[in-house]
Structure formats: C-alpha cells, structure tokens
C-alpha positions as CSV (number, residue, x, y, z in Angstrom):
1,X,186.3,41.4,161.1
2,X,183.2,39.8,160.8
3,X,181.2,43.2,160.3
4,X,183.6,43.8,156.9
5,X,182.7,40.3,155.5
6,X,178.7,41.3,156.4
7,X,179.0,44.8,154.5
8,X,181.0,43.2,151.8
9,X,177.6,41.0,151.3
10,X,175.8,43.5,151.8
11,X,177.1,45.7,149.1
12,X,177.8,43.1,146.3
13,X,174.0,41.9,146.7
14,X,171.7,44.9,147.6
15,X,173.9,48.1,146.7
16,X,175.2,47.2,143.2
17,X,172.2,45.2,142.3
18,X,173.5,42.0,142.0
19,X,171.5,39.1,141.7
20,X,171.8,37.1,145.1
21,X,171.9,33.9,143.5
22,X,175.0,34.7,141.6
23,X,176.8,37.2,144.5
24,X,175.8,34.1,147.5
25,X,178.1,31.4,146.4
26,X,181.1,33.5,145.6
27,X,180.7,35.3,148.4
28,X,180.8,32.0,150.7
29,X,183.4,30.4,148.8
30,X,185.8,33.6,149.4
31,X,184.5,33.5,153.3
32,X,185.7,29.6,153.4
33,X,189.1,30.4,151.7
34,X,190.0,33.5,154.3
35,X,189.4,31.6,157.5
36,X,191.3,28.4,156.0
37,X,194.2,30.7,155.8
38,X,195.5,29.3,151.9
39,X,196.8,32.4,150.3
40,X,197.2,31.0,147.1
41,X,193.0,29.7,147.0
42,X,192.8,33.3,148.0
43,X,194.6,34.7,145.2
44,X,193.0,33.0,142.8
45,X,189.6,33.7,143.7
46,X,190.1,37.5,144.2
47,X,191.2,36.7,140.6
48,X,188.3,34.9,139.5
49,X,186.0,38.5,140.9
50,X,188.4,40.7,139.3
51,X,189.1,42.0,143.1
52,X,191.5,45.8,143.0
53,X,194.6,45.7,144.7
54,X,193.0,47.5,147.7
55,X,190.6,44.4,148.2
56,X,193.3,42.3,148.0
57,X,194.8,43.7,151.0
58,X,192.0,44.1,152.9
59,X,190.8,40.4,152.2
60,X,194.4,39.4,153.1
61,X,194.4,41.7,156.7
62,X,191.2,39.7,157.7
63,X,192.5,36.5,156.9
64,X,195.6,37.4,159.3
65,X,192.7,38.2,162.1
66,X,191.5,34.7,161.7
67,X,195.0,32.9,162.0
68,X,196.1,35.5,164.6
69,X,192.9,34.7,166.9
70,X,193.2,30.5,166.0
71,X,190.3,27.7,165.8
72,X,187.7,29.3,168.4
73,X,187.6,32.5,166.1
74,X,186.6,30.5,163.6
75,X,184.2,28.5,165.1
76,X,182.3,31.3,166.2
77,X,182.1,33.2,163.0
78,X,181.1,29.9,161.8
79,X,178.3,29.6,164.0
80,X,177.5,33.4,163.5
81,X,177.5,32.8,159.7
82,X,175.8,30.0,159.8
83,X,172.4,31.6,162.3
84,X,172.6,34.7,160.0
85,X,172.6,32.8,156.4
86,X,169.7,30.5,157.9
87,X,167.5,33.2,159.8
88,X,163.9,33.4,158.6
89,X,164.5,36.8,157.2
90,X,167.0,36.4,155.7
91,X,165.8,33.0,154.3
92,X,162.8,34.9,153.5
93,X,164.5,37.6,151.3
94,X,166.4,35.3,149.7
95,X,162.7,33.8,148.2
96,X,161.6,36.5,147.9
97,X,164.5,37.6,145.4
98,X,164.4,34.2,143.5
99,X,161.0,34.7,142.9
100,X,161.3,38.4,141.4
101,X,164.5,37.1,139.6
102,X,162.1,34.1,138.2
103,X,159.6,36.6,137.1
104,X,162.2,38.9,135.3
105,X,163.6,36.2,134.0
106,X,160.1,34.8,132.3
107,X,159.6,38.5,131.1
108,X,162.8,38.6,129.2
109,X,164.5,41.7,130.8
C-alpha cells in the first residue's frame, strides 16, 4: 500500500518529467483524501488529474486498505510520509529541482 503511493510519486515527478513543484501538492492532497476515506473528495480529485478508469480503482482498492487496517495504519503511514517528505535528501532534491526549474524558467524554455 504505501510502496504504490511512493511509485506513484515517483513516476509523476521523475519518470514523466514533471515539475516537482506542481506534481508535490497534488500528489499530497490525493494521499490526504485516500486515508480520510471520502469517496466523493476522491472522485473529484481523480477528476481534477484527469485519472483513467484503472487509476480510479486502484486509488479506491488502497483507500479500502486504509479503512480495513483503521487509525494505527494511518498513523504510521503518516509518520512514514512525513520522515520520507522531510529527509535531507529528499529535501535536498527538492532544491535542487527548484533551483534548475528557477534557472529554466529565467532562460525562457
């Protein structure tokens, strides 16, 4: 469960070249919504990515786990989520992508 979330990061940011500071927010916001178990919030943000029918369901079978396994589930993924997003590297790469991003952007590409 919580190694599809991490690949789902993992491919919306590094794989399809996605900038990080447009792919992190959406990506935590969907996270939130699955372990709060609210369908509907779900739906619509699924919507808002243009998510396939097969995402859908996928999304929908790990927010299941989290209701199935109750609060402790969630409070470990939490604190899991939480170590990961504020690890040095990973605080490090995230810099170090807003600073490339910066320099694109000043470049005009």
């Amino acid at each position: 469960m919580r190694g599809a979330l991490l690949v789902l990061a993992l491919l919306v940011t590094q794989e399809l070249g996605v900038k990080m500071a447009e792919t992190c927010p959406i990506f935590y916001q969907v996270f939130t919504v699955v372990t709060t178990g609210n369908e509907l919030l779900l739906d619509f943000l699924l919507t808002v990515v243009n998510a396939t029918e097969p995402e859908r369901t996928a999304m929908k079978k790990i927010q299941d786990c989290y209701m199935e396994n109750g609060l402790m589930a969630k409070a470990l993924v939490a604190i899991v989520m939480t170590t990961i997003s504020f690890s040095k590297v990973c605080m490090d790469e995230a810099a170090q992508n807003t600073v490339e991003d910066l320099k694109l952007n000043t470049l005009g590409r």
